[in-house]
MIDRENKE-665722 format. One record per residue (C-alpha): residue number from 1; x, y, z. Coordinates in Angstrom, 2 decimals. Example, Ala and Ser with C-alpha at 12.3 -4.5 7.8 and 13.67 -1.06 7.14 Angstrom:
<seq:1; east:12.30; north:-4.50; up:7.80>
<seq:2; east:13.67; north:-1.06; up:7.14>
//
This chain:
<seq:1; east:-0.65; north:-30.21; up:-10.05>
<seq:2; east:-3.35; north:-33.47; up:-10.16>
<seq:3; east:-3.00; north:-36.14; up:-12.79>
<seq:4; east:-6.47; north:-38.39; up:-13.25>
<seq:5; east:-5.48; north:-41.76; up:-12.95>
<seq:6; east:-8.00; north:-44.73; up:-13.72>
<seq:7; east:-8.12; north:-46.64; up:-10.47>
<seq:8; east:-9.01; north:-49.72; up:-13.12>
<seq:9; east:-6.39; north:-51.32; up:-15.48>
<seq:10; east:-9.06; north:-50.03; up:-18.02>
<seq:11; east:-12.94; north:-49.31; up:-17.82>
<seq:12; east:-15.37; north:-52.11; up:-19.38>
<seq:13; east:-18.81; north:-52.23; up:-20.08>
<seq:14; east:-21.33; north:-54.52; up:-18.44>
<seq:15; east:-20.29; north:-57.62; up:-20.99>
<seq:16; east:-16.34; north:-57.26; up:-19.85>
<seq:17; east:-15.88; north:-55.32; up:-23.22>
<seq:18; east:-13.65; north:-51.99; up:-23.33>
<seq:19; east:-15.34; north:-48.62; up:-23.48>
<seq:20; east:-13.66; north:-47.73; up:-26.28>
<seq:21; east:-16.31; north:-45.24; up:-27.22>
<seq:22; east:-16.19; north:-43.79; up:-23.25>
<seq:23; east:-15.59; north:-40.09; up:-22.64>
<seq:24; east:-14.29; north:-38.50; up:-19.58>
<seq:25; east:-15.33; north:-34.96; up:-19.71>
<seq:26; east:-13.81; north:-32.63; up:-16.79>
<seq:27; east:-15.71; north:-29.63; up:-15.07>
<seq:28; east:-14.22; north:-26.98; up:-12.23>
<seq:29; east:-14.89; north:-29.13; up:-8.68>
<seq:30; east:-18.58; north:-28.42; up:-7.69>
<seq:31; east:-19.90; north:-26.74; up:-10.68>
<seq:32; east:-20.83; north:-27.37; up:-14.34>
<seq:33; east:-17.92; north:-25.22; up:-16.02>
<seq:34; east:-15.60; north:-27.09; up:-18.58>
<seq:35; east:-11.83; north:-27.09; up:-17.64>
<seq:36; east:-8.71; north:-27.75; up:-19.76>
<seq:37; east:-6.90; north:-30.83; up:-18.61>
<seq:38; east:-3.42; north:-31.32; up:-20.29>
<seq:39; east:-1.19; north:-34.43; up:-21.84>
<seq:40; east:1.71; north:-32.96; up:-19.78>
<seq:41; east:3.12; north:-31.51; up:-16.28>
<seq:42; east:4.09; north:-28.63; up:-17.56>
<seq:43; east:0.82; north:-27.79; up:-19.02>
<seq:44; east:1.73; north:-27.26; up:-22.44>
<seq:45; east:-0.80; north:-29.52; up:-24.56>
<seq:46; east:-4.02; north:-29.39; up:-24.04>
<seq:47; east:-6.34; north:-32.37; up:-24.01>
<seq:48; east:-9.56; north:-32.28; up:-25.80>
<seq:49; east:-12.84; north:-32.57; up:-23.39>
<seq:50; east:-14.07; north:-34.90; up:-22.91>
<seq:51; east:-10.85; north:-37.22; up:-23.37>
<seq:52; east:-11.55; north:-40.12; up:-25.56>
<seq:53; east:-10.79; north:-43.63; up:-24.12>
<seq:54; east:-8.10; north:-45.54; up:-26.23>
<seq:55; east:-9.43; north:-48.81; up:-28.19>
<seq:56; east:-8.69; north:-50.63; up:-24.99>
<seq:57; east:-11.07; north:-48.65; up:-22.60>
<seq:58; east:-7.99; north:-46.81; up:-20.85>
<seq:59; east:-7.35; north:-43.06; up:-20.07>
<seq:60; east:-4.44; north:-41.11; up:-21.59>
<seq:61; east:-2.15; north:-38.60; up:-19.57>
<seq:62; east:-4.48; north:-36.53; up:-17.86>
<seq:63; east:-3.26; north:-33.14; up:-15.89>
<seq:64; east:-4.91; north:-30.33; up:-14.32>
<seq:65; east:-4.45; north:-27.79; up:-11.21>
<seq:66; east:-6.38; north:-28.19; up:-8.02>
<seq:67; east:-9.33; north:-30.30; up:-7.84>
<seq:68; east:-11.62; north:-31.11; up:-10.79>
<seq:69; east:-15.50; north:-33.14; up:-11.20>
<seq:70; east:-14.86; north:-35.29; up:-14.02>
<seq:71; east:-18.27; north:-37.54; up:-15.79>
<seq:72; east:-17.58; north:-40.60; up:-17.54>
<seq:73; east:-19.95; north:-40.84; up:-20.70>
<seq:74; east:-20.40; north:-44.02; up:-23.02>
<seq:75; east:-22.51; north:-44.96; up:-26.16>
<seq:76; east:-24.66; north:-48.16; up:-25.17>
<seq:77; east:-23.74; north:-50.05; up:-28.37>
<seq:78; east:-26.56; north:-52.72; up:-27.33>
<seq:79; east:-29.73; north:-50.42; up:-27.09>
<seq:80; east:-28.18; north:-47.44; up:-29.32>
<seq:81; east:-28.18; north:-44.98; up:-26.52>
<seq:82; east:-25.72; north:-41.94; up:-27.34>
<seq:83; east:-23.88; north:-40.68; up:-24.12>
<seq:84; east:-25.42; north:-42.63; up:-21.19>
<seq:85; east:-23.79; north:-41.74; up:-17.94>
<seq:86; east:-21.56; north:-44.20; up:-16.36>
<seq:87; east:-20.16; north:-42.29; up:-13.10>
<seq:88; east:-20.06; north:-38.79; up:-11.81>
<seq:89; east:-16.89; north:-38.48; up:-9.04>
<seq:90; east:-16.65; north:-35.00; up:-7.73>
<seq:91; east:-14.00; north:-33.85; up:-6.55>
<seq:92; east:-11.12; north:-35.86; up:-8.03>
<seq:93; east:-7.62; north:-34.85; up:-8.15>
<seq:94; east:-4.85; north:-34.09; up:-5.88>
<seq:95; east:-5.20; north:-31.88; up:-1.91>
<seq:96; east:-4.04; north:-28.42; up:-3.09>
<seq:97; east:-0.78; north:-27.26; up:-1.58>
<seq:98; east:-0.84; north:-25.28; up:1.02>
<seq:99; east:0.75; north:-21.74; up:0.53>
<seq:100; east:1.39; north:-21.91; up:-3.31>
<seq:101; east:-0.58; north:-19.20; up:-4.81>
<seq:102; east:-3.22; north:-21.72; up:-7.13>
<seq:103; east:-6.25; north:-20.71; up:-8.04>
<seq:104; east:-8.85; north:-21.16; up:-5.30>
<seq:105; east:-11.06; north:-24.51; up:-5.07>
<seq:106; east:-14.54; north:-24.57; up:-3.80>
<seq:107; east:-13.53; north:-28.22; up:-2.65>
<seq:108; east:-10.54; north:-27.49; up:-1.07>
<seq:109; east:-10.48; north:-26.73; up:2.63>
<seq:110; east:-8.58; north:-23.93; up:3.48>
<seq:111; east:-6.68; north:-22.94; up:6.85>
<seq:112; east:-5.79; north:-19.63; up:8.57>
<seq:113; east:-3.31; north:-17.71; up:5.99>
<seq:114; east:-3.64; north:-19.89; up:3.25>
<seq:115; east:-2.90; north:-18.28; up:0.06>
<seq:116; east:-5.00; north:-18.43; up:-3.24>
<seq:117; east:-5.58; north:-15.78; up:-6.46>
<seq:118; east:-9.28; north:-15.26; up:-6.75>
<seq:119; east:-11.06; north:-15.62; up:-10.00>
<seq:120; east:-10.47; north:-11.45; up:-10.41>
<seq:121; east:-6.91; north:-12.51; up:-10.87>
<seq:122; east:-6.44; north:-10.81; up:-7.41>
<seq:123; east:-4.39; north:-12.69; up:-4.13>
<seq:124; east:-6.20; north:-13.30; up:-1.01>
<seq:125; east:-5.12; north:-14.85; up:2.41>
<seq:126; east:-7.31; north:-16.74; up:4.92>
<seq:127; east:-8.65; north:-15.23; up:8.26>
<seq:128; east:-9.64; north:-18.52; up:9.66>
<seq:129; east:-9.26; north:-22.69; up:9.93>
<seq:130; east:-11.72; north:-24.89; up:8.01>
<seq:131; east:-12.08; north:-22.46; up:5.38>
<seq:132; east:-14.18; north:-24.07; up:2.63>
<seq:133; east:-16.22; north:-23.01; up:-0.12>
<seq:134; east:-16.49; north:-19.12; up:0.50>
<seq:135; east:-15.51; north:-17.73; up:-2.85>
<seq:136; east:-12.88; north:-15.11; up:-1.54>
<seq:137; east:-13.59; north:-12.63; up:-3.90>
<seq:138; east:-17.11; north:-11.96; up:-2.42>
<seq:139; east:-16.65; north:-13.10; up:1.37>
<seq:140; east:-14.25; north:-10.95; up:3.00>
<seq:141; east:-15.42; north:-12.20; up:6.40>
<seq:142; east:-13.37; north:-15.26; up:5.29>
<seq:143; east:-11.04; north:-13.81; up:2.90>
<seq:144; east:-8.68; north:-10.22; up:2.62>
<seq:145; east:-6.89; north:-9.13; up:-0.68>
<seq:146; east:-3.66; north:-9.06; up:-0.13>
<seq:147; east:-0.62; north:-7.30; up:-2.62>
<seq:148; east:3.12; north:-7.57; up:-3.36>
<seq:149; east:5.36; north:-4.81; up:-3.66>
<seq:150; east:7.44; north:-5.84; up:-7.14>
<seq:151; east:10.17; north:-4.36; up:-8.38>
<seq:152; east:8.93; north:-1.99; up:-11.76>
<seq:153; east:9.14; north:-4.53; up:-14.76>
<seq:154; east:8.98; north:-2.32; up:-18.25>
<seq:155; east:7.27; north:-5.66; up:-19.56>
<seq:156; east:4.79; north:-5.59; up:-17.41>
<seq:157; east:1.02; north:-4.09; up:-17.51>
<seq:158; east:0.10; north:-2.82; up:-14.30>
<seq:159; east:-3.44; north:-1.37; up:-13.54>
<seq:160; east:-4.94; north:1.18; up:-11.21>
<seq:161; east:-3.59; north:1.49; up:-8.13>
<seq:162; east:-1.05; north:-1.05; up:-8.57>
<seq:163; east:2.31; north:0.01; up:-6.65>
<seq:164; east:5.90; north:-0.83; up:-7.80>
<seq:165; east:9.61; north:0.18; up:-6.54>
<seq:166; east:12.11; north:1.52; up:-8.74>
<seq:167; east:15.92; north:0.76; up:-8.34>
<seq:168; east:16.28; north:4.01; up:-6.67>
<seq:169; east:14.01; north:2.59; up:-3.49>
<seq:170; east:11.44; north:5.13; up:-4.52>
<seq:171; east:7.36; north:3.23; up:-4.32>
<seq:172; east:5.23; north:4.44; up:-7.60>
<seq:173; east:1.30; north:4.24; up:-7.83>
<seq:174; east:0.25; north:3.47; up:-11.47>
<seq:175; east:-2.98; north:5.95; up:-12.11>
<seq:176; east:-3.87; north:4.43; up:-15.19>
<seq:177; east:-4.66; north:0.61; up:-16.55>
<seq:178; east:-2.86; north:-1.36; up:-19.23>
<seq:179; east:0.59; north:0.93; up:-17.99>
<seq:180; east:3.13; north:-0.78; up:-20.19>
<seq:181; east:6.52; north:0.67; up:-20.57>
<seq:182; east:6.58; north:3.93; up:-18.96>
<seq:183; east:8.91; north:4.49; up:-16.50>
<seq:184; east:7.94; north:5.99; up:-13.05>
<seq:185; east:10.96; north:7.31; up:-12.56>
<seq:186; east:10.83; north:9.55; up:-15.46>
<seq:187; east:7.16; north:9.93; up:-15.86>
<seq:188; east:5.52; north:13.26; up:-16.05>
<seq:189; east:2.66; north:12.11; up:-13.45>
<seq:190; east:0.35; north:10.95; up:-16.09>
<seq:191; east:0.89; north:7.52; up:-15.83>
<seq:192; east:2.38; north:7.51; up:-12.42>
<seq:193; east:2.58; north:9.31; up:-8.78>
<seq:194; east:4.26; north:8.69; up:-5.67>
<seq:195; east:2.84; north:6.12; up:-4.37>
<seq:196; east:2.85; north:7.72; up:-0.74>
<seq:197; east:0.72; north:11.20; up:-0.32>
<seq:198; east:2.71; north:13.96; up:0.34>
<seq:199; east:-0.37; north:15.71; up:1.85>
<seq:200; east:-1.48; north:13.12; up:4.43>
<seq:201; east:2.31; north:13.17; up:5.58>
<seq:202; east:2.69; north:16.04; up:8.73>
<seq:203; east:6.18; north:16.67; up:7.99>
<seq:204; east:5.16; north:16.94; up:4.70>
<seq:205; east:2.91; north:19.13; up:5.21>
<seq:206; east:5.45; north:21.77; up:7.46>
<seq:207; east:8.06; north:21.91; up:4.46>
<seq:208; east:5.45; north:22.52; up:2.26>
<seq:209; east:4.44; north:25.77; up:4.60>
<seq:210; east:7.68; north:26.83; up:4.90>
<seq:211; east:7.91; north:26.67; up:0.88>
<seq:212; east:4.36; north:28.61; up:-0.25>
<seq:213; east:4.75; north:32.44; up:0.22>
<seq:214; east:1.95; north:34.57; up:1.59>
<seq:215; east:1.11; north:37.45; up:0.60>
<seq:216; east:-0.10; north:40.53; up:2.91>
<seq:217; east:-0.45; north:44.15; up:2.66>
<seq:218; east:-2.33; north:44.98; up:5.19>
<seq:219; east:-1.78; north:44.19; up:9.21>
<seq:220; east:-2.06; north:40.52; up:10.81>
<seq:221; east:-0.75; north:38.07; up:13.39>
<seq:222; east:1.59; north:35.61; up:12.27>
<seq:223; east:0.64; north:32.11; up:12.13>
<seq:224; east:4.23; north:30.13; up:12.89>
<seq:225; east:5.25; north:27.70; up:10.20>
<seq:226; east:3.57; north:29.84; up:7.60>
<seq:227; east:6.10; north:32.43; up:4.91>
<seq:228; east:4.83; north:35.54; up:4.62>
<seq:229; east:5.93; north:38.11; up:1.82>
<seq:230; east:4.17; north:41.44; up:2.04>
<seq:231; east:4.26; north:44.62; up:0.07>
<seq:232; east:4.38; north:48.04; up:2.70>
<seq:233; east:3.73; north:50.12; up:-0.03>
<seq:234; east:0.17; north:51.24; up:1.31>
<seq:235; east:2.19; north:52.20; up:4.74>
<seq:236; east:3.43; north:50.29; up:7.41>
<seq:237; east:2.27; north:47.11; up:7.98>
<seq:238; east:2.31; north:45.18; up:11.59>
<seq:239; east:3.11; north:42.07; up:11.82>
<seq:240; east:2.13; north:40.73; up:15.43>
<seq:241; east:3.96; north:37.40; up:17.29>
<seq:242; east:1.69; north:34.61; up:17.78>
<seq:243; east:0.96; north:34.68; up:21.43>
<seq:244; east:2.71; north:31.27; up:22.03>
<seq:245; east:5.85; north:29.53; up:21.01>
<seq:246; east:6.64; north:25.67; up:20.79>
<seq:247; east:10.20; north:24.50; up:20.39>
<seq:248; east:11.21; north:24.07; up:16.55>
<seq:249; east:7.87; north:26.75; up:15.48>
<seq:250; east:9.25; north:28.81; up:12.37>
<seq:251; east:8.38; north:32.39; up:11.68>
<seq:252; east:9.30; north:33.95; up:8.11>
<seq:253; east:8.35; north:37.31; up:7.30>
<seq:254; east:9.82; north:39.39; up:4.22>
<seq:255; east:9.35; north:42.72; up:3.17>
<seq:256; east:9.31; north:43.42; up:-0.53>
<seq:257; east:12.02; north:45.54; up:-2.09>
<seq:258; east:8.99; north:47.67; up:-4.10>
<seq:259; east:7.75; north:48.43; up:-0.11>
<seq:260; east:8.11; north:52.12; up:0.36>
<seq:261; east:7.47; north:50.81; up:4.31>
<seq:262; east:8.94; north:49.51; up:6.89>
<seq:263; east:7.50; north:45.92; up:8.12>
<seq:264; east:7.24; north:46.25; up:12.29>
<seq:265; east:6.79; north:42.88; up:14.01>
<seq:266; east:5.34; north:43.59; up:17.17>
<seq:267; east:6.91; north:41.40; up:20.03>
<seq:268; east:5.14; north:41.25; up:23.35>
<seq:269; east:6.78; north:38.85; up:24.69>
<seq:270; east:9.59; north:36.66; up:23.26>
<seq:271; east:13.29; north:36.97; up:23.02>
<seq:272; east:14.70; north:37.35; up:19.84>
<seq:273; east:18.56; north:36.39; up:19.73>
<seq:274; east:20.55; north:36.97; up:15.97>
<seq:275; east:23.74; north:37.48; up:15.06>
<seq:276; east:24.10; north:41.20; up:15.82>
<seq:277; east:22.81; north:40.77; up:19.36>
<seq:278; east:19.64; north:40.39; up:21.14>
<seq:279; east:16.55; north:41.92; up:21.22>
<seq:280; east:14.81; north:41.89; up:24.14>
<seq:281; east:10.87; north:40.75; up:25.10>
<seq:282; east:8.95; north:43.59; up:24.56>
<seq:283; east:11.08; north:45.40; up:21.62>
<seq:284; east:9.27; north:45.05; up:18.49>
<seq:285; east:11.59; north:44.13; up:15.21>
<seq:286; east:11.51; north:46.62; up:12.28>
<seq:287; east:12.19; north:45.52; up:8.59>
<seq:288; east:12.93; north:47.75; up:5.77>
<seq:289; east:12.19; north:47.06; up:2.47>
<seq:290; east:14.13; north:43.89; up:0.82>
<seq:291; east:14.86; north:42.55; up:4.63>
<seq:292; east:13.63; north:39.15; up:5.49>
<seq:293; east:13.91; north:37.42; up:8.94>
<seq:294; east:13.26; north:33.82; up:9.92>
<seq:295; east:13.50; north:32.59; up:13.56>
<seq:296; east:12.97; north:29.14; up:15.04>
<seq:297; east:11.90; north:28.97; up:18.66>
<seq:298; east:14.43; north:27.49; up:20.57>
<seq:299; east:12.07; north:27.75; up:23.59>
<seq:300; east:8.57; north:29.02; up:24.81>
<seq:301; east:10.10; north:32.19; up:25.45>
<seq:302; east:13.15; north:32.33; up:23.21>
<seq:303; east:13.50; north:32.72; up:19.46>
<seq:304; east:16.67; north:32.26; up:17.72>
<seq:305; east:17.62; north:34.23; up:13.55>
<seq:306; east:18.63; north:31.52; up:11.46>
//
């Protein structure tokens, strides 16, 4: 926060008389833009601008954020000139703090991971010293977006792409703008997804594998960490190993109770240990119709019935 003080008890004309017809209008530092200035700290009553000059020439409470260009402006009562310029001081106001989130100042001189909120309403933090004047919303050489993970607020209006945690620890991905009041945790997806892609995730990917059936009726080789369901009903149907194993590979294969056919996975080469005994590289594994089997490798050579 900057307050505008007069450096002068009170600003006179050229005679010693008060300027009580002066006007101190305030712009954004560097530019021509207008800015609100305010009677109070807390921002709360707006000033008019310009700010008149009280009968005796002197400012009122002034406040503003950051750094501002302010013009002082009097009527020359002597020659009737309306609004002849008396000074132009640019910037004026108080050094921004470092590291508190204010909007960011073309004046101000920023260092490395400094913090300011753009004019998109967006945060960004500083990649190097001496950082002045590049506008960080259009020089990312200067200047990354960066974004907080919040806790979901039902009062709040979160936009595209905006992610927020739920009390469960769960993260949430908003998919729509203005998303007021719906609840991630309970949302049907429209306004809301995980905020992490299942599909991008490789262990992800595996369960979902294990989880989506595939269906065959006619020969093929088994692809491990795929589930295959398969109807023998046009005759027997081989199902043939992969030729190689890595520990923790999965192998699902069920035959449909409507099969009139035995399933026969053909085994060149692998082990197969269950619960009834083993069978031995070699012996292929036969499965009549409503059987399923599903084996994790437990080695290169060795597969184990879970």
């Amino acid at each position: 926060m900057a307050r505008f003080i007069n450096p002068d008890p009170q600003y006179l004309d050229g005679d010693g008389v008060p300027l009580v017809n002066g006007k101190l209008t305030f712009y954004a530092a560097g530019t021509n833009t207008k800015i609100i200035t305010y009677a109070d700290e807390l921002e709360s009553i707006p000033n008019t601008n310009p700010v008149l000059l009280d009968a005796a020439g002197r400012v009122p409470n002034v406040f503003f954020s950051g750094s501002a260009r302010v013009i002082l402006t009097a009527d020359n009562l002597t020659t009737g000139q309306v609004g002849v310029q008396i000074f132009d001081r640019d910037p004026v106001g108080g050094e921004k703090e470092l590291g508190d989130f204010t909007l960011w100042d073309s004046v101000v001189t920023y260092n490395f991971n400094d913090i300011v909120e753009g004019s998109n309403a967006k945060f960004y933090i500083s990649l190097s010293n001496v950082n002045q004047g590049n506008d960080p919303v259009s020089t990312p050489a200067e200047w990354t977006q960066i974004n907080f993970l919040g806790v979901y607020n039902t009062n709040q209006s979160y936009s595209i792409g905006n992610v927020a945690q739920t009390a469960d620890g769960n993260c949430w991905a908003s998919q729509i703008d203005n998303n007021v009041g719906n609840n991630p945790s309970v949302d049907s997806g429209t306004n809301w997804l995980p905020a992490i892609d299942g599909s991008k995730v490789p262990e992800i990917i595996a369960l979902e594998a294990l989880n989506v059936w595939i269906n065959k009726a006619v020969d093929f080789t088994i692809v491990v960490r795929e589930s295959y369901q398969i109807d023998a009903s046009g005759g027997t149907v081989d199902a043939a190993m992969p030729t190689t194993l890595v520990i923790g590979d999965v192998i699902t294969v069920h035959n449909e109770s409507i099969s009139t056919n035995t399933v026969l996975i053909t085994n060149p080469s692998f082990t197969i240990k269950g619960p009834s005994g083993t069978i031995a590289a070699g012996t292929d594994m036969e499965l009549a119709a409503g059987d399923t089997v599903k084996m994790v490798a437990k080695s290169t050579t060795i597969l184990e019935v879970v």
